[in-house]
N, C-alpha and C positions, 0 to 999 in steps of 0.2 A: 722452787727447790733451792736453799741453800749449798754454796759451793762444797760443805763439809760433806755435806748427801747425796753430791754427788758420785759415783764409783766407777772404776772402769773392767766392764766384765771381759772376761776371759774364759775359753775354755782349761775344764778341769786338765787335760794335758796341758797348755799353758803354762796353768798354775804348778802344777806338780814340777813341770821342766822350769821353771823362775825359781822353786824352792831348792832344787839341786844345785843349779847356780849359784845360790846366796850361800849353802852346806860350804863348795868348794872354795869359795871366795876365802873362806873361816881354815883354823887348824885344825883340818881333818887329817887324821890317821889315813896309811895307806888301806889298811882291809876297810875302811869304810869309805871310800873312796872306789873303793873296786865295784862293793856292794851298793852303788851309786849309777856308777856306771851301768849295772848290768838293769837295775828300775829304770835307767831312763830308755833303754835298748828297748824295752817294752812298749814304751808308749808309741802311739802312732804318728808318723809322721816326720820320724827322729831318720837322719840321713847320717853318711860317711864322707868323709873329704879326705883321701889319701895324701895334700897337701894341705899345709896351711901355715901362717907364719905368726908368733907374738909379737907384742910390741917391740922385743929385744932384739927381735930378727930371728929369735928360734925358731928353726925349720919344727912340724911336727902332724901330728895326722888331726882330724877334727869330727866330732861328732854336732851335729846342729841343731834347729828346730825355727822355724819359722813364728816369731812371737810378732801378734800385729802390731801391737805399740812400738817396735822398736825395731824390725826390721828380723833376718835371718841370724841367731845368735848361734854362734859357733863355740865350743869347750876345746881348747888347743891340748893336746896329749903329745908327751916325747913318746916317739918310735918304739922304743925299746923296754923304758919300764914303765910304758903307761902312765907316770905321773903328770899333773896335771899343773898346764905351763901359764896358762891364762884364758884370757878370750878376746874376741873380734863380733863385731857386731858389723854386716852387711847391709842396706838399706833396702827398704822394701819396695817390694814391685808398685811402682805406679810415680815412685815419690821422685823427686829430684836426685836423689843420692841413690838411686837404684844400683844395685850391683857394684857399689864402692864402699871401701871401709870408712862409717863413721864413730867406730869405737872401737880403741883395741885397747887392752891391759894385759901385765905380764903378772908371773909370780917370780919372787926372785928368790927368798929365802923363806919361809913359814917356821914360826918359834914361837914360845907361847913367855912373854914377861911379865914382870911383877908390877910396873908401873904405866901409864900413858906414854908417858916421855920416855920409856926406855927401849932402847933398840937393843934389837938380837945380836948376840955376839957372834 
């Protein structure tokens, strides 16, 4: 089998909780963002973290979901307006990095411009 045909399967909850992640990463509006949130609350297997911290050090709460390829993925939310701060990625059971952050991202400012090279004012 060629490496291109190769694929890595994932359950449809996986998949569904990967595709919310890559929405929030993007300039999502707040109400669609809420409406995000409340699809993933469905899916099975989705937990709460009343702590959790971003890259920036922002304290904030955390919704999760255990993705095999990559360990316990966490969505950071501020306390208070629910906006959506970043994420952290926990290692997975069994592996060397178990239970230790090996991936965290922040958001800092979200704005949508006219060029590549141009940053948000």
């Amino acid at each position: 089998m060629q490496e291109d045909q190769v694929r890595t399967h994932v359950s449809r909850e996986v998949a569904i909780w990967s595709l919310i992640r890559s929405i929030m990463d993007s300039a999502c509006p707040a109400p669609q963002q809420a409406a995000l949130f409340r699809a993933a609350a469905k899916l099975p297997n989705i937990s709460y973290s009343a702590e959790a911290t971003d890259a920036l050090g922002r304290s904030g709460e955390a919704v999760s979901m255990l993705d095999p390829r990559a360990g316990t993925v966490q969505l950071i939310l501020d306390r208070k307006t629910h906006a959506f701060l970043g994420e952290r990625v926990i290692g997975k059971p069994g592996s060397p990095a178990e239970g230790k952050v090996v991936d965290s991202s922040a958001v800092r400012k979200v704005a949508i411009v006219d060029a590549t090279e141009q940053l948000p004012s």
